[in-house]
N, C-alpha and C positions, 0 to 999 in steps of 0.2 A: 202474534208478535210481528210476523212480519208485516201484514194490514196497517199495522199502527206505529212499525218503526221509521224513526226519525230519515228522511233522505242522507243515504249514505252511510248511518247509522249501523250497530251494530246489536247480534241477540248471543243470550250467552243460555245454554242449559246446563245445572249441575247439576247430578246427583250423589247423594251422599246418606249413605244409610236408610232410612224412611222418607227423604225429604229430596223434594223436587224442586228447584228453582226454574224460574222461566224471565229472563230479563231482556227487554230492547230500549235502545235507545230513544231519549225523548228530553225537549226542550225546556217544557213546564208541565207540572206536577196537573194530575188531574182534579179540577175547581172543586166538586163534590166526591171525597173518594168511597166517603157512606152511602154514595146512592151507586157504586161499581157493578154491584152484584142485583140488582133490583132488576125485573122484568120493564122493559122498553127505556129502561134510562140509556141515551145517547150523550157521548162527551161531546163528539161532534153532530147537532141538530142535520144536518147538510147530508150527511152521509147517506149512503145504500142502505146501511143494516137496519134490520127491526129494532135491535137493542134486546133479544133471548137468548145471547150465545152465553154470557157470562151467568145470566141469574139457572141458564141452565146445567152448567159445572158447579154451579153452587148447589144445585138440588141432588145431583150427584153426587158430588162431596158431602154432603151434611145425610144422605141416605146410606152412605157408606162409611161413615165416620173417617172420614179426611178433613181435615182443616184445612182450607186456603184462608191465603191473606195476601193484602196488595201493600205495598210500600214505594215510596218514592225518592230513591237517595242515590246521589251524587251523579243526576240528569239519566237516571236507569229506572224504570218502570219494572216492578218485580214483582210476581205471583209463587210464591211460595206455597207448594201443598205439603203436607206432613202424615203421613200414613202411620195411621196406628200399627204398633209394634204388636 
């Protein structure tokens, strides 16, 4: 979140029961958000990163039975994970 938040911008984390949220600010929504979690998919091409950090929380979560999920509302980028009860 902070890598990728908006200059100036702000991140928020909640927790609330099973569920984690992770939100930073941000101007426009991400163009493909089904290729988020994919191995070497970059939003930004130009970047440093490989493009493994997220498809790697994703192999995490889905081996441990967490659910994330990405949404994009009201210029807030959010990854929500959900911890089995």
């Amino acid at each position: 979140s902070i890598k990728h938040n908006a200059e100036g911008g702000t991140i928020r984390i909640e927790i609330n029961g099973g569920i984690i949220k992770i939100s930073n600010s941000g101007n426009v929504p991400i163009e493909h958000p089904e290729r988020l979690f994919n191995r070497f998919y970059k939003v930004d091409p130009s970047s440093g990163s490989v493009g493994l950090g997220l498809a790697i929380v994703k192999k995490i979560c889905d081996t441990s039975s967490i659910i994330i999920d990405y949404s994009f509302v009201q210029n807030k980028h959010t990854f929500t994970l959900n911890f089995p009860l």
